[in-house]
C-alpha positions in Angstrom: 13.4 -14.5 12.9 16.3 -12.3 11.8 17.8 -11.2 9.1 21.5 -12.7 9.0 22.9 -10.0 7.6 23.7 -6.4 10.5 22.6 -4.5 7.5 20.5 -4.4 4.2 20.1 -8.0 3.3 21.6 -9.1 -0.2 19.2 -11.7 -0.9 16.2 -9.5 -1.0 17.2 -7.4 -3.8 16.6 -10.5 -6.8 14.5 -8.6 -9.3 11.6 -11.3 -8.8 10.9 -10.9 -5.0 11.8 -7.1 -5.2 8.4 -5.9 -5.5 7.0 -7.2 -2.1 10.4 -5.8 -0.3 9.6 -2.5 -2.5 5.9 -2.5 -1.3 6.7 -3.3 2.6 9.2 -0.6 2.4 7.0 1.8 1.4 3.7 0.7 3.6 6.2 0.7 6.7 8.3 3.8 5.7 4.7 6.1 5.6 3.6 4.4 8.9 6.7 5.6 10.9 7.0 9.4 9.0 2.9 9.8 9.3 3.6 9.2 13.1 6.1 11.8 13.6 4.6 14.3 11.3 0.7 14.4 11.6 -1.2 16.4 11.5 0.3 19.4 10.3 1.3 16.6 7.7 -0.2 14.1 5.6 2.1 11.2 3.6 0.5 10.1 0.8 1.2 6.9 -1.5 0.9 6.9 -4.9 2.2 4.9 -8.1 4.7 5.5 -10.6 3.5 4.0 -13.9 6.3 2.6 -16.0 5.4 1.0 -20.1 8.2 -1.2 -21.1 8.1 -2.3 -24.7 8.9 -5.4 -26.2 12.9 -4.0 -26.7 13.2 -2.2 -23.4 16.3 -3.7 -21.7 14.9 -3.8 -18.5 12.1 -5.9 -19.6 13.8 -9.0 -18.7 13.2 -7.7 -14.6 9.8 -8.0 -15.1 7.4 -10.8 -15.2 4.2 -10.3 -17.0 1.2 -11.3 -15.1 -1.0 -12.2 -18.8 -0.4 -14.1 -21.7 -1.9 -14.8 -24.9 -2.3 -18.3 -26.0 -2.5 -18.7 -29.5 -2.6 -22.6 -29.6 -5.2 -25.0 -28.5 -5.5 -27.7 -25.9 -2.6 -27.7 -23.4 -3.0 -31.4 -23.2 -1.5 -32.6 -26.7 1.4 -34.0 -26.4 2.7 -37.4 -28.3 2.4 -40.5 -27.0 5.2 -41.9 -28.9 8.5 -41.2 -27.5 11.5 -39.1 -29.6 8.7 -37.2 -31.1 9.0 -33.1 -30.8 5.8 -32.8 -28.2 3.4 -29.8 -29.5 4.6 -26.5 -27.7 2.0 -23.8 -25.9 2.6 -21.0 -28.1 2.1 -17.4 -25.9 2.2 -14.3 -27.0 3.8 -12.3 -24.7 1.9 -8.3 -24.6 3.4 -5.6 -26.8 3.8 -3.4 -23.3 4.2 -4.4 -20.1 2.9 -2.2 -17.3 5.0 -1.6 -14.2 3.7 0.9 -11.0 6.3 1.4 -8.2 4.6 3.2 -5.0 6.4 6.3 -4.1 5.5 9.0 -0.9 4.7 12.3 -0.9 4.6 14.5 1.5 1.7 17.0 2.1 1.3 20.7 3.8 -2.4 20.3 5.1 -2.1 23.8 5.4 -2.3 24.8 1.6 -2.2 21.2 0.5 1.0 21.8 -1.7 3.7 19.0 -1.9 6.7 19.0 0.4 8.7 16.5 -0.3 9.1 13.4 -2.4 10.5 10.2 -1.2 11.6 7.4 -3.7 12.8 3.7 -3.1 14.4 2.5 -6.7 13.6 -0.3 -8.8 15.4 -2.8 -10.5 14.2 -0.9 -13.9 15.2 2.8 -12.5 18.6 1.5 -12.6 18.9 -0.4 -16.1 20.6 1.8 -18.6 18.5 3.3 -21.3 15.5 1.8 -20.0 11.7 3.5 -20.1 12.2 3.1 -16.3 14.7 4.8 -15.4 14.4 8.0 -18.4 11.2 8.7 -16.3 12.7 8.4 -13.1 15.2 10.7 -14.2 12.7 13.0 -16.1 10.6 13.3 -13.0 13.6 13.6 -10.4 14.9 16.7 -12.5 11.0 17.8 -12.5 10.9 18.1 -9.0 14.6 19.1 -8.4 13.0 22.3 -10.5 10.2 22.8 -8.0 10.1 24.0 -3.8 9.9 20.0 -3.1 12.2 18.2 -1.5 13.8 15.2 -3.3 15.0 11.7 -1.1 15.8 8.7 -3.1 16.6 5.9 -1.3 18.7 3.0 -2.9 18.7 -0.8 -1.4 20.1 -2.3 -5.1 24.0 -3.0 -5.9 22.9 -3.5 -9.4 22.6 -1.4 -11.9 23.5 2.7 -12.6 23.1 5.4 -10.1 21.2 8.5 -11.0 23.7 11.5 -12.1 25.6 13.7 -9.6 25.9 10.5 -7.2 29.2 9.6 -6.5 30.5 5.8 -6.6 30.7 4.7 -2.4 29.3 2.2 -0.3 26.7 -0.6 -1.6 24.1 1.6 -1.0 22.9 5.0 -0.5 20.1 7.9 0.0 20.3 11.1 -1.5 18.8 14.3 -0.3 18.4 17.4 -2.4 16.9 20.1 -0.7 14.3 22.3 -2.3 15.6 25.2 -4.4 19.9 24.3 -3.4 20.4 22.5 -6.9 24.6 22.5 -6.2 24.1 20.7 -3.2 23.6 17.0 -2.4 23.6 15.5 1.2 23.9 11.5 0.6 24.6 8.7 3.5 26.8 5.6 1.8 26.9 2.4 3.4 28.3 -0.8 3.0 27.0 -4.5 2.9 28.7 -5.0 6.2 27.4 -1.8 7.6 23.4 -1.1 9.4 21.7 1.1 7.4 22.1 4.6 8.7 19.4 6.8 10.0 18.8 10.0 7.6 16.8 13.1 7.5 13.7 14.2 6.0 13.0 17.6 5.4 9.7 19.9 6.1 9.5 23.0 5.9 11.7 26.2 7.7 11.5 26.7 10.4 10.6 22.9 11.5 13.4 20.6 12.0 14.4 17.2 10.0 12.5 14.2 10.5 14.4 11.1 11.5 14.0 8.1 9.2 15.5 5.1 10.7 16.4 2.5 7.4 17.7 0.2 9.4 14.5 -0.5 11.6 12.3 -0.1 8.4 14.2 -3.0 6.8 14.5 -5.2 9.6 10.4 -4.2 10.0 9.5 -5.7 6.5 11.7 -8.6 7.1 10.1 -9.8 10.5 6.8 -8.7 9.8 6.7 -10.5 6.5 8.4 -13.2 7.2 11.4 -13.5 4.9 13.4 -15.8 6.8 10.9 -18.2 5.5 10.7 -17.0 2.1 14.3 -16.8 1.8 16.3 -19.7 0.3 19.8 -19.3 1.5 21.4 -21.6 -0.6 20.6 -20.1 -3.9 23.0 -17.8 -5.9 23.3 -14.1 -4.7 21.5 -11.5 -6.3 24.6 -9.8 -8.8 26.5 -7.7 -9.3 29.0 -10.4 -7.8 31.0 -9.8 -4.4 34.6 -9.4 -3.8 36.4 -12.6 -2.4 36.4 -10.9 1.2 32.9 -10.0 1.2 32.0 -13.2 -0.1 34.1 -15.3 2.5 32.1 -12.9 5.5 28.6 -13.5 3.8 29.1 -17.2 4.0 30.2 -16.9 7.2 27.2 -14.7 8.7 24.9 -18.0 6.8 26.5 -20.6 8.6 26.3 -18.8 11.9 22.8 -17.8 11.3 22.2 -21.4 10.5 23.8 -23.0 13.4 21.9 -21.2 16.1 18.7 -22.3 14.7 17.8 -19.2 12.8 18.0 -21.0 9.7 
């Protein structure tokens, strides 16, 4: 079934179901680009590794997948009742180890990067967070080089990278290699598709279309969210405007009512 929502959908951004939506965007995003741009081109996918330490403020995003348990048997507790039971004691790891899939883009001609394409994170947008001072770090890396930089953001939450203005709930970004005082970026809000946006080659070949519309609504039927999905529970944040609110609940109840639900 369908999304409800005639654009992004709000309810896939909660940080805990993110990285499925993150890894179907990515799988389905290098399926459709490696169609229109093979075989002079190859798109590659590879991982961003992010360490967040015990005080990094976007650690809270993240669920780590080991624990240590420093006390013994699980089964302990009292059988008298009004007595504290015994806790499990865990020891939650010193570092937690995040990798986000990005895509490059590769000349098979001299094998040299063309461009870089990057879906954000919950913890690229979480001020003074690990995450996002090596986002930043490697977006002004490549900004620096002849590659291509496209970051494409699906999350209300959180801070934008510099240089992008406030508009719409979501946006992409284009900076083309070597035109640093330049930024082409496509805004879009909850109520709007997602727009269709360029990716750059090389002169003289034209833009690539990427279609983020189709790609969401890809992941979403191909993955089966409307299953997934629990409608009734609290939107993702930040919070919605009264009027946005009232037309949310409105696209539920008519997504509900004609058995979509």
């Amino acid at each position: 079934m369908h999304s409800p929502f005639p654009g992004m959908d709000p309810y896939l951004e909660r940080p805990d179901r993110w990285s499925g939506v993150h890894a179907g965007l990515i799988a389905v995003l290098r399926e459709n680009l490696a169609r229109q741009v093979a075989p002079r081109f190859f798109v590659d996918s590879e991982d961003n590794v992010y360490v967040l330490g015990l005080d990094d403020p976007a650690r809270s995003l993240v669920r780590p997948d080991v624990y240590m348990v420093e006390s013994g048997r699980i089964d302990t507790l009292p059988a008298f009742r009004g007595r504290i039971a015994a806790p499990l004691v865990l020891d939650l790891p010193a570092e937690l180890q995040v990798r986000v899939p990005f895509l490059r883009i590769i000349d098979t001609s001299d094998r040299q990067v063309v461009a870089i394409i990057e879906v954000l994170s919950p913890i690229n947008k979480v001020s003074g967070s690990s995450g996002q001072r090596d986002f930043l770090r490697k977006r002004e890396q490549i900004l620096q080089s002849d590659a291509h930089w496209l970051e494409i953001d699906l999350l209300r939450a959180g801070t934008r990278s510099p240089g992008i203005p406030p508009g719409g709930a979501y946006v992409a970004a284009l900076h083309r290699a070597g035109i640093r005082d330049r930024l082409e970026a496509w805004f879009v809000g909850l109520r709007q598709p997602l727009p269709t946006i360029a990716v750059p080659l090389r002169a003289p070949l034209a833009d690539v279309p990427m279609d983020l519309q189709e790609t969401v609504e890809t992941v979403y039927d191909r993955y089966r969210y409307d299953t997934g999905v629990d409608y009734g529970d609290e939107l993702p944040p930040p919070r919605l405007g009264e009027a946005d609110d009232r037309w949310l609940r409105e696209r539920l109840a008519t997504w509900q009512q004609t058995g979509n639900g």
